[in-house]
C-alpha positions in Angstrom: 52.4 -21.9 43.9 49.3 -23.7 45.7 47.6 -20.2 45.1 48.2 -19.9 41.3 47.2 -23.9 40.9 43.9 -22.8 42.6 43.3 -19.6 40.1 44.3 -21.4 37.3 41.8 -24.9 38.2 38.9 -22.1 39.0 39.1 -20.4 35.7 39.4 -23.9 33.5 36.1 -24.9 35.7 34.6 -20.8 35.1 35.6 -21.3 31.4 34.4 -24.9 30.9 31.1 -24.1 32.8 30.3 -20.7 30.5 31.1 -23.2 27.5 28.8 -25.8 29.1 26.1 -22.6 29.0 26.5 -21.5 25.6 25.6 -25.0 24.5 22.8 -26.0 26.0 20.8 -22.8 27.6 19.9 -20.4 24.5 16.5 -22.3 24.0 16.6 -22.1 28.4 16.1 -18.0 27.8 12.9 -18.7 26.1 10.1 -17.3 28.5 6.5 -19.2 28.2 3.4 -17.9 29.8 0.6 -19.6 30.8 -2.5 -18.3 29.1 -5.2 -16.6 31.2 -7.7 -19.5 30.6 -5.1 -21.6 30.9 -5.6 -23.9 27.3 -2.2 -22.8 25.8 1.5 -21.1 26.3 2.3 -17.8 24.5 5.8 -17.3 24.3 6.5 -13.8 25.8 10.3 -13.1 25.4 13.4 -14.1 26.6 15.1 -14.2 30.4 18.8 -12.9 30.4 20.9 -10.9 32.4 20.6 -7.4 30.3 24.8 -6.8 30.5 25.3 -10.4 28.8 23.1 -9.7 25.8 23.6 -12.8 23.7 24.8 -11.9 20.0 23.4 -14.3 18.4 20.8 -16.4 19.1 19.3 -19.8 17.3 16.2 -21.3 19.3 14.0 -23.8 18.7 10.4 -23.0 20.4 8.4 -25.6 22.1 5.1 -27.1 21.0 3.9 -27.8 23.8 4.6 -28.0 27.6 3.2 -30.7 30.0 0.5 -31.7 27.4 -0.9 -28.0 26.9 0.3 -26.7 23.5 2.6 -24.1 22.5 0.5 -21.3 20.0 1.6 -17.7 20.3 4.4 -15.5 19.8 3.7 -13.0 22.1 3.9 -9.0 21.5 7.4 -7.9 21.2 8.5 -11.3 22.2 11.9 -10.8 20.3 12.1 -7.8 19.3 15.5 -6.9 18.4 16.7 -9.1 19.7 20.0 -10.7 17.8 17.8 -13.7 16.9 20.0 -15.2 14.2 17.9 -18.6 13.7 14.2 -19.8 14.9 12.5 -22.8 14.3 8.3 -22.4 15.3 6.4 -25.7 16.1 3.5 -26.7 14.0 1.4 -25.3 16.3 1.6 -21.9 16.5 -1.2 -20.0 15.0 -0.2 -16.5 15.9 2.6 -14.1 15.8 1.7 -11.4 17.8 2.7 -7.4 17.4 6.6 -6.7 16.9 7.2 -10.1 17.5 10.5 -9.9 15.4 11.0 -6.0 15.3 14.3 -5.2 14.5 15.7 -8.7 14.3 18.3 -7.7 11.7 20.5 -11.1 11.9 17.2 -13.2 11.2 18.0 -14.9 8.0 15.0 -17.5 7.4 11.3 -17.7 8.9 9.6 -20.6 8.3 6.0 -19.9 8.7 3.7 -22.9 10.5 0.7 -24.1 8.1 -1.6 -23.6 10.9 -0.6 -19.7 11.6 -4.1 -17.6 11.2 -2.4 -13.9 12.7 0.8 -11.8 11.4 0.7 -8.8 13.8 1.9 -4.9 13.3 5.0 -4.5 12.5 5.9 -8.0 13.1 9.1 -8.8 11.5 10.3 -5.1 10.3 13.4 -4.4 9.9 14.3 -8.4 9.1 16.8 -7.4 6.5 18.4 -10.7 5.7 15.0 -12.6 5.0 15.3 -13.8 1.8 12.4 -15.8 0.8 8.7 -15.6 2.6 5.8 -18.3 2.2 2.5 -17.6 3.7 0.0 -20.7 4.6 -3.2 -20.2 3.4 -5.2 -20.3 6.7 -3.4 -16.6 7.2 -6.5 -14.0 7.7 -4.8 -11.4 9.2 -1.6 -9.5 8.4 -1.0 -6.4 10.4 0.2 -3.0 9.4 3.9 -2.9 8.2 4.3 -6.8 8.6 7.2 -7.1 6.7 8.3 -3.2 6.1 12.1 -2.7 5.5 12.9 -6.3 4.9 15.2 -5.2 2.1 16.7 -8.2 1.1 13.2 -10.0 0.6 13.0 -11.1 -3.2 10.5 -13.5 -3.0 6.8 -13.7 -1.5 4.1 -16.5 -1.9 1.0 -16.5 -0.6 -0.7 -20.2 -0.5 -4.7 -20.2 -1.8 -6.9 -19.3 0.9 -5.0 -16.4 2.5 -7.1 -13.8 2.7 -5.5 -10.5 3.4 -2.6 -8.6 2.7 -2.8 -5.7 5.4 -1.6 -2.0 4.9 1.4 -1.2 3.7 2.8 -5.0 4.4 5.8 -4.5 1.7 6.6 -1.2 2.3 10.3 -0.7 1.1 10.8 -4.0 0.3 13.5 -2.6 -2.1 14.5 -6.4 -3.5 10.9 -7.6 -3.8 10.6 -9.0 -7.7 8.4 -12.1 -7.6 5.3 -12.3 -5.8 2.4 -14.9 -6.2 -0.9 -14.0 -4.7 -4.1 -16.0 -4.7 -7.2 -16.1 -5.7 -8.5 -15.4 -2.3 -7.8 -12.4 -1.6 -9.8 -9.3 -3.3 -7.8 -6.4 -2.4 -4.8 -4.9 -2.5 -4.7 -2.8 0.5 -2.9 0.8 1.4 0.4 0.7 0.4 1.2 -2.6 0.4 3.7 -2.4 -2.5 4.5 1.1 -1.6 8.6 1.4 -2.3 9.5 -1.7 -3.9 11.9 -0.1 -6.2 12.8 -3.3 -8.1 9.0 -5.0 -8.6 9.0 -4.4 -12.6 5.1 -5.6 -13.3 2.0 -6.3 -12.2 0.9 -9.8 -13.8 0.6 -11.5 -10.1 -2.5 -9.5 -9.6 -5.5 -12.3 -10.0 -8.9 -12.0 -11.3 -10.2 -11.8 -8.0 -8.8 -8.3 -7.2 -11.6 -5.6 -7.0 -9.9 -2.5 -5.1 -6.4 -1.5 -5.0 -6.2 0.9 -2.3 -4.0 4.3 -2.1 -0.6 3.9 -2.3 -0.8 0.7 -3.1 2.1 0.5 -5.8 3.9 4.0 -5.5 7.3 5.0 -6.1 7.7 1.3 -7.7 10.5 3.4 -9.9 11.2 0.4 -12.2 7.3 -0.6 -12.3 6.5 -0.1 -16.3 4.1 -2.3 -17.4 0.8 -2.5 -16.2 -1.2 -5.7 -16.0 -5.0 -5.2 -13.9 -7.7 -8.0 -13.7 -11.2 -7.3 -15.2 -12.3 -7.2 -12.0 -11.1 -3.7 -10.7 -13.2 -1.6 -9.8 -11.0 1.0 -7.9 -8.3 2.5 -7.8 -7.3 4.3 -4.8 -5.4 7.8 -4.4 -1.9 7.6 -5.3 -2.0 3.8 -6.5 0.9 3.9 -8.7 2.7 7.5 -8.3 5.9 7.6 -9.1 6.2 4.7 -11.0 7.8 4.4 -14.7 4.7 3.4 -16.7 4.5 4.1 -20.6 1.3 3.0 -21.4 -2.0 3.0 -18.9 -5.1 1.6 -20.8 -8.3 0.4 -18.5 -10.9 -1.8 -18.9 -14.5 -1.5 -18.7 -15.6 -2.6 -15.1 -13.7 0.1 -13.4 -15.7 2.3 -11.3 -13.1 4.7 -9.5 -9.9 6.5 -10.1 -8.4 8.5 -6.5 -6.7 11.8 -6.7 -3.0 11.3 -8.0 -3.1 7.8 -9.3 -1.0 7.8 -11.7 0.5 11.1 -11.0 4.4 11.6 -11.7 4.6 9.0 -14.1 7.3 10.9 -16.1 7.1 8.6 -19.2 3.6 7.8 -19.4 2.7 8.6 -22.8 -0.4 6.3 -24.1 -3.6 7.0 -21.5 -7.1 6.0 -22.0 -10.1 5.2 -20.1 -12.8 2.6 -20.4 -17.2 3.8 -20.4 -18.7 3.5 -17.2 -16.0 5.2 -14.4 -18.7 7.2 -11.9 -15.5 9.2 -10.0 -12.2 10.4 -10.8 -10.0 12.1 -8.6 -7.7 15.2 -9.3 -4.6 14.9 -11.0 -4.8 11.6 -12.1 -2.0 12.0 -14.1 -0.3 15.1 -13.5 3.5 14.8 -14.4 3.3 12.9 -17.0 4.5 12.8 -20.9 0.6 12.5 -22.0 -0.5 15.3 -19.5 2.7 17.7 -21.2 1.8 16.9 -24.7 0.1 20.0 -26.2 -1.8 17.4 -28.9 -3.8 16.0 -25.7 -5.4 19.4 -24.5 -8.3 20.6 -26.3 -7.6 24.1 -28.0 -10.1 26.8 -27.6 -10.8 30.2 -29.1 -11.8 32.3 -26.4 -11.5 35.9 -28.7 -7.9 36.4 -28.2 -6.7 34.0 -30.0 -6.6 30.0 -29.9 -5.0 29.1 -26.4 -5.1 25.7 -24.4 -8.4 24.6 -23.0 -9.4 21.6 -21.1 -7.7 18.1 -21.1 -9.8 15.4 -22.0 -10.1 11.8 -22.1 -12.4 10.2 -23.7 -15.7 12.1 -22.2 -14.2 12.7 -19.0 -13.0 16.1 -18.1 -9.7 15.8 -16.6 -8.5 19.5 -15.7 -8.9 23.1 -17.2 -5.5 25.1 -17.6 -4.8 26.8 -14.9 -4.0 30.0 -17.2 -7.2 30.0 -19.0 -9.3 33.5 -18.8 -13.1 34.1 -19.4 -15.8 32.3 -19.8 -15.2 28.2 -20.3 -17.9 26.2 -21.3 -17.7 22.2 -20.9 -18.1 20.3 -23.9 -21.2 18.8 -25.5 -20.6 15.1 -24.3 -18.9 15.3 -21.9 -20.2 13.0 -18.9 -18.0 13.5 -15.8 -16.0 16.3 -14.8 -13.0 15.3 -12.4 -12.0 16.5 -8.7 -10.2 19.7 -9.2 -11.0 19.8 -12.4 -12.3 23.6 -12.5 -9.8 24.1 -9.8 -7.5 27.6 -9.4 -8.2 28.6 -12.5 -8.9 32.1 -14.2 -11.6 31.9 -15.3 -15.2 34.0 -14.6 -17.8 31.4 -15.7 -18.1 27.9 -16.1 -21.1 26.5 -18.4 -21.7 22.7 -17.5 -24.0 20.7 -20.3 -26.7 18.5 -19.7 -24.7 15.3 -20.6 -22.8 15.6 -17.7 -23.5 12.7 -15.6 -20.7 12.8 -12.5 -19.7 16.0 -11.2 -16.9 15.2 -8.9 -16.4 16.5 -5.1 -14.6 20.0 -5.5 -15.1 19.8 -8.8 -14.9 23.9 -8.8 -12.4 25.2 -6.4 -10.3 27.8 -5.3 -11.4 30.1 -8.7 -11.0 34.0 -7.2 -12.5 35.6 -10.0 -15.8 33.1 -10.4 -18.9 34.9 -10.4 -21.3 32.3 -12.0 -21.8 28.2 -12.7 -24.3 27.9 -15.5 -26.1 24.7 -15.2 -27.9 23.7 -18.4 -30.2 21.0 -16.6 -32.7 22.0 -14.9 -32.2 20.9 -11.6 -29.4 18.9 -10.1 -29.0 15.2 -10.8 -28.6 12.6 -8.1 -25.5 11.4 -9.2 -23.3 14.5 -8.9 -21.5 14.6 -5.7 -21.9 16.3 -2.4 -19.8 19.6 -2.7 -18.8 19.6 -6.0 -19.0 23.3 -6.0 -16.6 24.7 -3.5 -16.9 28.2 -4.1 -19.2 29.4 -1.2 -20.0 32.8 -3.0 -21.4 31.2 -6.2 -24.4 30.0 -6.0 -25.1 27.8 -9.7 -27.8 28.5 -12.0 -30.1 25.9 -13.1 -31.7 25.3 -16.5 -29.2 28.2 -18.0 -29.7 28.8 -21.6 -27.3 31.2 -23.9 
């Protein structure tokens, strides 16, 4: 009897202490380091026994400890860990490198006012964040910041932020509203990239000059297009796969990147302003204007009328593929497009004099090419190093029929 009294009072105490631990020693697991030059604590992760995982945390960090303040999150300080809830002092100013990898019960970060650094990969995976504001002393956002927070519906970035990073909002598949700043000029490498349910582009300010490769692809349900009248370029791939109908450019832009606006299936309506100096291959392969038979210019080359090249405005796009003989670029025409002479059939090509831009690999991969007739008579400054890929043709200068 005196033996089960003594079991039963040492597993009440066991019992009551463990309860006594589970209210009061979560924020106790939070590990602060001392920085080198000793003027402020990083917090570097947390201090548990690895076979009593908590799961599920809620912490409140520290601002500061014996006067000296609190103002990193270190690299990988919780990552995945089962960090439900965190509340960050207003002094932190930097969240390092996989801070919050993987922290897939996270529901809510508020983000300090005074935070400068978002590292790689910091919060990916976070798939119950919600809602995201960004302070505008931010001036550096990592690659894949916020990648595969799926259930992210809302970002806004405060005036003054500065950057957006590479590929921040990669498959941020709930993603509709964003509001960015005036601050911030570029759109960097697939920042958008797999946000299947952002349906325009209107947050895009005045400010924005480049929108870099990727950017916007596979947006499935993007289909209206709204771009400042600042852009100059637009990178490889911006907005593949997306569902635009109608793509018309202003004057201003300077660059188009191979495939950007590739696989567009329903893009119909296509033009492009005066003034572009490089345009990619493929721009917009894939799409309802590049199937339409009225786009392509129609050529008699002596058996009969067959499909030509496909032009816009006087910008040589692409010559079809199946096109035999001798093709000579239009009168007019002032740029002639990466790949645009590309695996074709044909034997010849005569460029005119109007041609301003000749694009990188302009001519490529053409097995039966045996001549390039240039009608000016030497080559201009602006054409571009290696537009002629074919190593056994050398071009003729000042060519006249």
């Amino acid at each position: 009897m005196k033996k089960t009294l003594s079991t039963v009072l040492y597993l009440i105490i066991a019992f009551s202490s463990l309860l006594t631990c589970a209210g009061c020693s979560q924020n106790d697991m939070v590990v602060y380091t001392l920085s080198n030059d000793q003027t402020h604590y990083v917090v570097s992760g947390l201090d548990y026994d690895p076979d009593e995982k908590p799961t599920r945390l809620n912490l409140s960090i520290k601002s500061q400890i014996d006067g000296i303040p609190v103002t990193e999150i270190g690299n990988d300080a919780f990552n995945g860990e089962n960090l439900e809830k965190i509340t960050l002092p207003s002094t932190i100013t930097k969240i390092g490198d996989n801070a919050f990898f993987g922290c897939k019960y996270l529901q809510r970060i508020d983000l300090p006012d005074a935070l400068t650094h978002i590292g790689n990969q910091a919060f990916v995976g976070c798939s119950l964040i919600e809602l995201l504001h960004v302070g505008g002393n931010v001036d550096f956002i990592g690659e894949y910041a916020f990648q595969n927070c799926t259930s992210l519906s809302s970002v806004v970035f405060e005036e003054g932020a500065t950057t957006l990073g590479t590929y921040t909002f990669n498959n941020c598949a709930n993603l509709v509203y964003v509001t960015i700043p005036s601050t911030i000029d570029t759109i960097g490498w697939g920042v958008f990239s797999d946000c299947f349910n952002l349906r325009d582009t209107q947050f895009l300010p005045d400010s924005i000059h480049t929108i870099d490769g990727w950017a916007f692809s596979n947006c499935s349900l993007l289909e209206t297009l709204y771009l400042p009248e600042s852009l100059k370029v637009i990178g490889e791939y911006a907005f593949y796969g997306c569902n635009l109908t109608s793509v018309v450019l202003d004057e201003g832009l300077e660059y188009i990147g191979d495939g950007a606006f590739e696989y567009n299936l329903t893009l119909s309506e296509f033009s492009l302003p005066n003034g572009i100096k490089h345009i990619g291959a493929n721009i917009i392969f894939d799409t309802a204007f590049y199937s339409n038979p009225d786009n392509w210019q129609t050529v008699s080359n002596g058996s009969g009328n067959v499909r030509g090249g496909l032009y816009v405005n006087d910008y040589l796009l692409t010559v079809d593929y199946s096109y035999t003989g001798l093709y000579t670029v239009e009168d007019g025409t002032v740029l002639i497009a990466t790949g645009a002479l590309y695996s074709t059939n044909v034997i010849g090509f005569v460029i005119p004099e109007s041609v301003i831009y000749l694009c990188e690999n302009a001519i490529d991969y053409n097995r039966f090419l045996f001549a390039v007739y240039c009608r000016v008579a030497q080559q201009p400054d602006t054409w571009e190093d290696g537009w002629n890929h074919v190593d056994n043709v050398t071009p003729q200068f000042g060519y006249v029929d």
